[in-house]
C-alpha positions as CSV (number, residue, x, y, z in Angstrom):
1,X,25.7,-9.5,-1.1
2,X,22.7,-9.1,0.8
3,X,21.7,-5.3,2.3
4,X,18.7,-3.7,4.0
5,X,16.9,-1.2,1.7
6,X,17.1,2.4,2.9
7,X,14.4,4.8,3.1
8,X,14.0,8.3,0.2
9,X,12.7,11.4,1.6
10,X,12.6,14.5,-0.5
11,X,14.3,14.8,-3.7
12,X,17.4,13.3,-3.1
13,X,18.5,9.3,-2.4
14,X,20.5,7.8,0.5
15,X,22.6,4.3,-0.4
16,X,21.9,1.3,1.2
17,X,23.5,0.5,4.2
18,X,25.2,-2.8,4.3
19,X,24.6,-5.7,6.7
20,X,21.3,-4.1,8.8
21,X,17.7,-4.0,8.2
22,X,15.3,-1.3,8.7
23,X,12.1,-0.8,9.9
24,X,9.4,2.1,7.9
25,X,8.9,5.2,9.8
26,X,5.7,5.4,11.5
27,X,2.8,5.9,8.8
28,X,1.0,9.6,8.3
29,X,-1.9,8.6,8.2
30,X,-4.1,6.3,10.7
31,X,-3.3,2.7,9.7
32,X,-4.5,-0.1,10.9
33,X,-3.8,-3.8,10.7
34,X,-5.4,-7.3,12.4
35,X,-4.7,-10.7,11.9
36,X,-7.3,-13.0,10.6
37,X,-10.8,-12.2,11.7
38,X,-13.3,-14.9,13.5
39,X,-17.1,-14.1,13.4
40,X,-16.4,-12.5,17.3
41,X,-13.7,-10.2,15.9
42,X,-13.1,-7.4,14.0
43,X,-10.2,-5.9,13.8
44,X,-10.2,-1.8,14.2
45,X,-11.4,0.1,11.4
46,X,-11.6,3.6,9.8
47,X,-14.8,5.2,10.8
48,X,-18.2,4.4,8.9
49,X,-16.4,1.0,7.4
50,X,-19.4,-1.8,7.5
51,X,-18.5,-4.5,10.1
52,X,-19.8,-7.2,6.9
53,X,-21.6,-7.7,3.9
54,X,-24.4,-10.1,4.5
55,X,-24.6,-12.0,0.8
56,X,-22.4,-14.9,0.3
57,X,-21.8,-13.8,-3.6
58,X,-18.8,-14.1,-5.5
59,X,-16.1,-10.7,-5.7
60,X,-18.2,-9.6,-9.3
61,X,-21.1,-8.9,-7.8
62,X,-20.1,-7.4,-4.7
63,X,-21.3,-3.6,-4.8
64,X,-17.9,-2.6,-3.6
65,X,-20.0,0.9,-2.8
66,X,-21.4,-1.4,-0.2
67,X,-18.1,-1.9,1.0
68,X,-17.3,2.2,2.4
69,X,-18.3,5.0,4.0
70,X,-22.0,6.4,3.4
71,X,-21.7,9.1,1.3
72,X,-17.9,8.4,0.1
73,X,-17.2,7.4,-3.5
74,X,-15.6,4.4,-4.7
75,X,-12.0,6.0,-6.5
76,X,-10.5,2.6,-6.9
77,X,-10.9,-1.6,-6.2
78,X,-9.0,-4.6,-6.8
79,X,-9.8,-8.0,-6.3
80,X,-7.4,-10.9,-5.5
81,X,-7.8,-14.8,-5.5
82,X,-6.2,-15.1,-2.1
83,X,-4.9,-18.5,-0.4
84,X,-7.5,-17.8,2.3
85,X,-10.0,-17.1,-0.3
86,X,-11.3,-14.3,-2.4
87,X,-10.5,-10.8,-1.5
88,X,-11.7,-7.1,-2.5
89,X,-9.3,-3.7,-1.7
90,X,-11.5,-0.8,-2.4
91,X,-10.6,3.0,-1.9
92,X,-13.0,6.0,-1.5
93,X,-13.0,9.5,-1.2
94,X,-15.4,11.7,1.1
95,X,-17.0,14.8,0.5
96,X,-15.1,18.0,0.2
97,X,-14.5,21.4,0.0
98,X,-11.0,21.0,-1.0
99,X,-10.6,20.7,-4.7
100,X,-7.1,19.3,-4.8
101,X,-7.6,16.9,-1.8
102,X,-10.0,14.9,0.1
103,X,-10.5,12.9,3.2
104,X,-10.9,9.0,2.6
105,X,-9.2,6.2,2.8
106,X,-8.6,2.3,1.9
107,X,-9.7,-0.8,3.0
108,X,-9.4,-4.7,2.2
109,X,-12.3,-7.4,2.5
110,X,-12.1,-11.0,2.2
111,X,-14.6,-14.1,1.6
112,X,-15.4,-16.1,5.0
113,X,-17.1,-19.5,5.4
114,X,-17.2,-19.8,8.6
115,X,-20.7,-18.8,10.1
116,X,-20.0,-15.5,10.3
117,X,-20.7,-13.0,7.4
118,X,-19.3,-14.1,4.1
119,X,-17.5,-10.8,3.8
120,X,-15.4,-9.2,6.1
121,X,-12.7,-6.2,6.4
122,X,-9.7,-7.3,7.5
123,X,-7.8,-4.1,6.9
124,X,-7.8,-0.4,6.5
125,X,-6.4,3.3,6.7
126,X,-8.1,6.6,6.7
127,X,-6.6,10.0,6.0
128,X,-7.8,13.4,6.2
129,X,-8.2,16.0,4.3
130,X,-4.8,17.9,5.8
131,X,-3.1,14.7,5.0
132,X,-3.2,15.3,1.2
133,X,-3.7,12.5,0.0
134,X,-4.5,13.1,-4.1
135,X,-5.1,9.5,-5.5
136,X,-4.7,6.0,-4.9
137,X,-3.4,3.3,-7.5
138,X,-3.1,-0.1,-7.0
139,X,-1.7,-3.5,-8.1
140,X,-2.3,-6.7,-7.3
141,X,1.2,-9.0,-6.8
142,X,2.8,-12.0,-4.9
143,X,4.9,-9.5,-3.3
144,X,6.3,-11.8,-0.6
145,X,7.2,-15.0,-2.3
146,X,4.3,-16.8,-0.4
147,X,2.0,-17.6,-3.5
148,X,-0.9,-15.7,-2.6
149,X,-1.1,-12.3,-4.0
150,X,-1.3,-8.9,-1.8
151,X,-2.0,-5.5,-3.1
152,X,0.6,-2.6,-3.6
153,X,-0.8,0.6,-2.8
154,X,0.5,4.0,-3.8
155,X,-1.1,6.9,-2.1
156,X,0.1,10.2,-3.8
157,X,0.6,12.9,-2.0
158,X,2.3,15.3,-5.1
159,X,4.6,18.0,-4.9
160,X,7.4,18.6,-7.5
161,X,9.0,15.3,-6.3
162,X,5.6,13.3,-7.3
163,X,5.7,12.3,-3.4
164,X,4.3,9.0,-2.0
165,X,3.0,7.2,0.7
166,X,3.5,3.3,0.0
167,X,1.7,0.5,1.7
168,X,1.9,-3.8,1.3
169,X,-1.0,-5.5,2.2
170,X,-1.4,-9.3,2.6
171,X,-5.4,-9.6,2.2
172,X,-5.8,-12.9,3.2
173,X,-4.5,-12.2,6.7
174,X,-4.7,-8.2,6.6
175,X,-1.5,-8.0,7.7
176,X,0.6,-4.6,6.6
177,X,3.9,-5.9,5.1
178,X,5.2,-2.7,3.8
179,X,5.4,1.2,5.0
180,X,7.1,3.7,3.4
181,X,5.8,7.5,3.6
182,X,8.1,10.4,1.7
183,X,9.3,8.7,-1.0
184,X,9.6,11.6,-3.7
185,X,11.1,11.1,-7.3
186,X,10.9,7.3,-6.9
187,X,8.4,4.3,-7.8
188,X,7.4,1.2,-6.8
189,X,6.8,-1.6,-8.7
190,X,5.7,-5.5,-8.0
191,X,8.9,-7.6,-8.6
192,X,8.3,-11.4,-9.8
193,X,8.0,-11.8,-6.7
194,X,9.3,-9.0,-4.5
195,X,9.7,-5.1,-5.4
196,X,11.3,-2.6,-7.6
197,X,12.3,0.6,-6.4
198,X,13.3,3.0,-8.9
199,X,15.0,6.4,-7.6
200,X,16.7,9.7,-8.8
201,X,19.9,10.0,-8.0
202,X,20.8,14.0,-8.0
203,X,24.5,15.0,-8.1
204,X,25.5,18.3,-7.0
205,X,24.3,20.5,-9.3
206,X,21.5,18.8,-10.9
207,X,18.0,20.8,-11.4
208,X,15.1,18.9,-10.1
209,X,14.0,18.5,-13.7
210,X,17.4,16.2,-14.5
211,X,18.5,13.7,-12.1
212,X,21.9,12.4,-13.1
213,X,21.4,8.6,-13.0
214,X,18.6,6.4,-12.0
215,X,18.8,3.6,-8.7
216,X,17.3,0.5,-9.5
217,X,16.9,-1.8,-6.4
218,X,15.2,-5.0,-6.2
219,X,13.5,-6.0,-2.6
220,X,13.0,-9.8,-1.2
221,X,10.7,-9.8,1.4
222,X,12.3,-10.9,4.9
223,X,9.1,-11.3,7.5
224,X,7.4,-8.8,9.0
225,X,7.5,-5.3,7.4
226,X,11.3,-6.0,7.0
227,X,12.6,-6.3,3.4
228,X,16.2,-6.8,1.9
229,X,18.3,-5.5,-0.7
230,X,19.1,-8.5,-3.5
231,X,20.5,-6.5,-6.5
232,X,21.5,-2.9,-7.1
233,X,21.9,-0.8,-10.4
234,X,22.5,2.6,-11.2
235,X,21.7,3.7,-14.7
236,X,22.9,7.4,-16.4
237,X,20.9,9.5,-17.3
């Protein structure tokens, strides 16, 4: 049986609900998303991104600090053979006076040959420093079955439920092909291809410290930012 996967917010875990799909709530922070660029256009960017990078190198010796924000600092990159080409997903953080947070923010180049500059952003999302965002990680994974690997972002946001903000991104076309914000006492994970999502499941009674089972749910992408429910386990704890 086939279901839509449900969203987690908080500490505790809602079931699947059978027969519908479900679209992400609207992201936190400012995302943005643009199908594939020509030399004429760019798509909309966080502030201070580069509109290109002028040499026509190979992803190893891109300066991916070339690739942000003056004055941010590069806090993660990945780089992805893509069907369109080569691609590069770098995250930064700004300056701050914040010690457990920072504004900053993620964004995903890719290889062009086609007169325009060789390297281009195709995607990216900002956040500031209210938006407490504490770290980004990162995978790189044929999430949608296509053969051309995307990234999987987690943006943590902490709390006691080790909360996150989760983004799919397709790098070849910068398209955003997953959205979930609030997910707390849960991970993600790339599936082969598709996604894991691991969650607490709480009975009444249960201290935060000692869920009573886990939920493991495997994803298939469906189109869009849509995604389905293929199998469903629940493991005690």
């Amino acid at each position: 049986m086939i279901m839509a996967v449900s969203a987690c917010t908080g500490g505790t875990t809602s079931p699947a609900t059978a027969g519908t799909t479900t679209s992400p709530a609207p992201a936190g922070p400012t995302t943005t998303t643009a199908p594939p660029v020509s030399p004429t256009a760019l798509p909309s960017l966080p502030a201070g991104i580069p509109p290109g990078f002028e040499d026509d190198v190979d992803p190893g010796d891109v300066p991916v600090a070339a690739l942000i924000p003056l004055r941010g600092r590069v806090s993660g990159s990945w780089v992805a053979d893509t069907a369109a080409g080569p691609a590069i997903v770098v995250a930064w953080t700004m300056p701050s006076g914040d010690p457990f947070a920072a504004p900053g923010g993620v964004a995903a180049w890719r290889r062009f040959d086609d007169g325009g500059s060789p390297w281009r952003p195709v995607w990216g999302e900002s956040w500031k420093t209210r938006d407490a965002v504490l770290g980004v990680a990162g995978e790189i994974a044929d999430l949608t079955g296509d053969g051309s690997p995307d990234v999987l972002l987690s943006l943590g946001r902490g709390g006691s439920g080790a909360c996150l903000d989760v983004r799919g991104v397709d790098p070849a076309s910068g398209a955003l092909v997953f959205v979930r914000d609030g997910l707390c006492d849960a991970t993600v994970a790339p599936g082969a291809p598709g996604m894991v999502l691991t969650e607490a499941v709480y009975a009444p009674g249960d201290a935060h410290c000692c869920p009573s089972q886990l939920r493991t749910t495997e994803l298939a992408y469906a189109g869009g930012r849509d995604w389905v429910v293929t199998s469903e386990t629940l493991t005690d704890l």
